[in-house]
N, C-alpha and C positions, 0 to 999 in steps of 0.2 A: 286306619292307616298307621305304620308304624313312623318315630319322627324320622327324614330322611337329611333335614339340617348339618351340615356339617362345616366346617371352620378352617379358610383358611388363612394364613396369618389374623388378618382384621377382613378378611373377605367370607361373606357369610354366604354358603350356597345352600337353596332351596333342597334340593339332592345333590347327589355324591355325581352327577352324569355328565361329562363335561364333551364338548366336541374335540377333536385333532385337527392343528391346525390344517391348512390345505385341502380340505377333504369338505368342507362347509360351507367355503366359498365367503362371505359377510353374512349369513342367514339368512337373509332375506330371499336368498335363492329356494330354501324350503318351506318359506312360508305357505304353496300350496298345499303341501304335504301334511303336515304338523303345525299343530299349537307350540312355534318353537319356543314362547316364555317356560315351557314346560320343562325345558332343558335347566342344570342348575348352572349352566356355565357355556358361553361360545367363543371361541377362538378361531379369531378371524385370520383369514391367511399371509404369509409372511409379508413384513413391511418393512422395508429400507426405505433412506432417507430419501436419494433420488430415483428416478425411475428406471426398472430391470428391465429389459425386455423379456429374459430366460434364455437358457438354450434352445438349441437347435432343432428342429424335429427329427427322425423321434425321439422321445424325451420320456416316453410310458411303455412299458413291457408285463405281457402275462406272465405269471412263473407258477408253478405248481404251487397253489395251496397261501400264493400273497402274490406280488407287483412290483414291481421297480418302476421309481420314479427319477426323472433329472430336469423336473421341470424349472430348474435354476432361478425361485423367487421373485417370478414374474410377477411385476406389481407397477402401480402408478406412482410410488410414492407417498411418502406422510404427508404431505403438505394437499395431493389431491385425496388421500384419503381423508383429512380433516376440513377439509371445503368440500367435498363431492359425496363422499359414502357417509360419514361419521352423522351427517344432516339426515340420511335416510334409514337409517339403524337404531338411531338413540331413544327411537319409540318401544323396541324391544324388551318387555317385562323383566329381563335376566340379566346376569352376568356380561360385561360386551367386556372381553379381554383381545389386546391385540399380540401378538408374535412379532416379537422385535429382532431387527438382521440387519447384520454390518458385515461389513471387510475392514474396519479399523476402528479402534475404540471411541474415537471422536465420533464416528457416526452415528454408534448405537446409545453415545450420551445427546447429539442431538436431537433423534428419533424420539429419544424419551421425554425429552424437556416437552415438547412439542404435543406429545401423549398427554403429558402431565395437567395439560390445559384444559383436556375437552373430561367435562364433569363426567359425562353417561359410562366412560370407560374406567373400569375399577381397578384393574391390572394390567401388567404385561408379562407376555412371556417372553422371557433372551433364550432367543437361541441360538447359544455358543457353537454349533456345529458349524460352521462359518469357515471361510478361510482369513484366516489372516493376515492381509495383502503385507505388513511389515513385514511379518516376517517369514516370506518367502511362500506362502500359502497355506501352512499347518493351522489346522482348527482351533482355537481357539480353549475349546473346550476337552485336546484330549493332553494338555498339562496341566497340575494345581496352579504352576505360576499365570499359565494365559489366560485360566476360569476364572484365579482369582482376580487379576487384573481388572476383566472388564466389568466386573460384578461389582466391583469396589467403587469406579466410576460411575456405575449408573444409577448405584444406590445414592450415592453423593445428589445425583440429578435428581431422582426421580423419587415423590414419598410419599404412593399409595405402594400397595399389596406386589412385591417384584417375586414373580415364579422364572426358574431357571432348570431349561429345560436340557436335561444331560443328553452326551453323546456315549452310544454303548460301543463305540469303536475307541475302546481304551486297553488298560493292562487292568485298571483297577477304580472300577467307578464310586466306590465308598470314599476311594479318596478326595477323588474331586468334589464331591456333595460334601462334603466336611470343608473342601476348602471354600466352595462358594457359601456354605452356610454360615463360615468365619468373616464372610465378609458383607453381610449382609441380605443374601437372601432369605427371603419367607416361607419360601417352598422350593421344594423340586419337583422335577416332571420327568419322566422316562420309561419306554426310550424315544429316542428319534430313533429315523431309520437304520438297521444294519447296510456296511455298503457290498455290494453284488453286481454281479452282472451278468449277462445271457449272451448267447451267439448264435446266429443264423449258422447251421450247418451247412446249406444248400449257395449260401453266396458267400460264405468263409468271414462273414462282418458279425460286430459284436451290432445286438438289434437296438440302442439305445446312441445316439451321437455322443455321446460325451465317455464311451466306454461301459462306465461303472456308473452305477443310480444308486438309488435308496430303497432297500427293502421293507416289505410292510406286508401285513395281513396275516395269520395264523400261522404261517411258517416259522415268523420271532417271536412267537406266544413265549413257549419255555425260556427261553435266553429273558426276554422282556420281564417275566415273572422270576425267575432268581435273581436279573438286578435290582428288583423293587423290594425282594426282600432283603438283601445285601443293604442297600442304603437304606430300608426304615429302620435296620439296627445299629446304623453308622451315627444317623443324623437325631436332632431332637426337631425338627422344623416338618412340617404336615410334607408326607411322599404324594405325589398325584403319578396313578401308574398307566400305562397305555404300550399296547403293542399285541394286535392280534386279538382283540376283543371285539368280538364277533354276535355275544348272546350274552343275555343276566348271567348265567354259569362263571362265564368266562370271568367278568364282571366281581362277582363273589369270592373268586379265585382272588383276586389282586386285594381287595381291601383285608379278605385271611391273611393275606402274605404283608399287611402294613400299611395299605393305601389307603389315603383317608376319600382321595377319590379317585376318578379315571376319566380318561379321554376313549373316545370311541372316533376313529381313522378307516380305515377302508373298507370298513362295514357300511359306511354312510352314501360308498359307490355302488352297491348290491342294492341296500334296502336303505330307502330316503328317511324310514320311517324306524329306524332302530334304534335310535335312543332313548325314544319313549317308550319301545316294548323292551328295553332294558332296565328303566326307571320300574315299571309296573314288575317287572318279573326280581329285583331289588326286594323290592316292598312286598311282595308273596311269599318269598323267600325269608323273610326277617316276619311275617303275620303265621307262616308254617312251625316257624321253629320259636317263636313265643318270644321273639326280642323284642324291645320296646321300641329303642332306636338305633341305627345304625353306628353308632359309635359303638354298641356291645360288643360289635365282628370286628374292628377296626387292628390287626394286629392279632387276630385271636388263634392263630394259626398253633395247632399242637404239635410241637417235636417231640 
């Protein structure tokens, strides 16, 4: 086997194959599936301080070719996830990263303190796509001053491995990844979802409650893949790239284009079982073309 180790900040993954948040559940949900220590990385799905209920139903739409989601961060909570899930996971051989979410920056520093305590969890990921109840509802993430802002806080807070997970509904995402990079992150992640929406022709309503969701799944491939290469030439800090990775192909594609690793999202609703035939088709892929270790492709992309 070729080495598949790869580095991010101070966080060391087995392979480059990491889950997307939402799409995983805590892992333990695939546990009949997979050998999920197999994975080099899980992200567990989003976690605000107090309890979300989410939106409305319906909140998931089919679209040609990916999905819209508005399932609005449905969660119990950090406090039940560190007394209730955190106890049932921490057995898991790999990576347990959580996905950090706020509507004010106080939140996502207390979120993090709170994180910061339970040993088994090695990172977090912020993600800045958020609204930001100050100021008036604007995400968080699509100015340098509101990226840099909350990034500057939680770093302050929080001091294991902090990945910051960009929003591609921007003018210019290199900037922001430079800005949160200035201020402390270790990594970036992208994309989150593009935002979208669908409409029932036959009842004149758009199919999702809340209007507009989040787009995901092979559709944002291309978009997803020229921001990741925009920002690994922006930034000096390890790119983790995700959006519309479906197969190793797809997979190979991103780490050419700068990513030192990637998330796998709505592939994981098709096939329970695809990240470890992404891990294996990785590792054929780098034993076919005589690379030693995955870090030889990292960026290797020929203009």
């Amino acid at each position: 086997m070729a080495d598949l180790n790869v580095n991010i900040g101070d966080l060391r993954l087995k392979n480059p194959v990491m889950t997307a948040s939402g799409t995983f559940g805590y892992g333990e949900e695939f546990e009949d599936f997979i050998d999920v220590s197999r994975i080099g990385g899980i992200i567990v799905k989003g976690t605000t301080l107090h309890k979300r209920e989410g939106n409305p139903y319906p909140r998931m739409a089919e679209t040609p070719a990916g999905m819209l989601n508005a399932v609005g961060l449905q969660n119990k909570g950090v406090h039940y996830f560190a007394d209730h899930i955190y106890p049932r996971i921490k057995h898991i051989d790999t990576n347990i990263i959580v996905n950090v979410s706020g509507s004010a920056i106080e939140d996502y520093v207390e979120t993090a303190q709170i994180i910061n305590s339970l040993d088994k969890i090695s990172a977090i990921e912020l993600n800045i796509s958020c609204p930001n109840v100050k100021e008036g509802g604007m995400a968080f993430g699509v100015t340098t001053t509101g990226a840099a802002s909350v990034v500057n806080a939680v770093r302050k807070a929080y001091d294991k491995t902090l990945i910051v997970k960009l929003s591609p509904n921007v003018t210019d995402i290199a900037e922001i990844a430079r800005a949160v990079e200035a201020n402390g992150a270790d990594s970036v992640s992208l994309i989150n979802t593009l935002l979208g929406m669908a409409i029932d022709v036959e009842r004149r309503k758009p199919l999702l409650s809340t209007v507009t969701g989040g787009l995901s799944g092979p559709a944002v491939k291309p978009v997803a893949l020229r921001m990741v290469w925009q920002v690994a030439k922006a930034v000096k800090i390890p790119v983790i790239g995700m959006g519309g990775i479906m197969d190793w192909k797809d997979a190979i594609e991103f780490i050419l284009a700068g990513a030192s690793a990637i998330q796998i999202g709505t592939a994981n609703f098709i096939d329970p079982t695809v990240c470890v035939k992404v891990e294996d088709g990785i590792n054929n892929y780098l034993n076919k073309h005589k690379y030693q270790s995955i870090k030889d492709i990292i960026g290797a992309l020929e203009i």
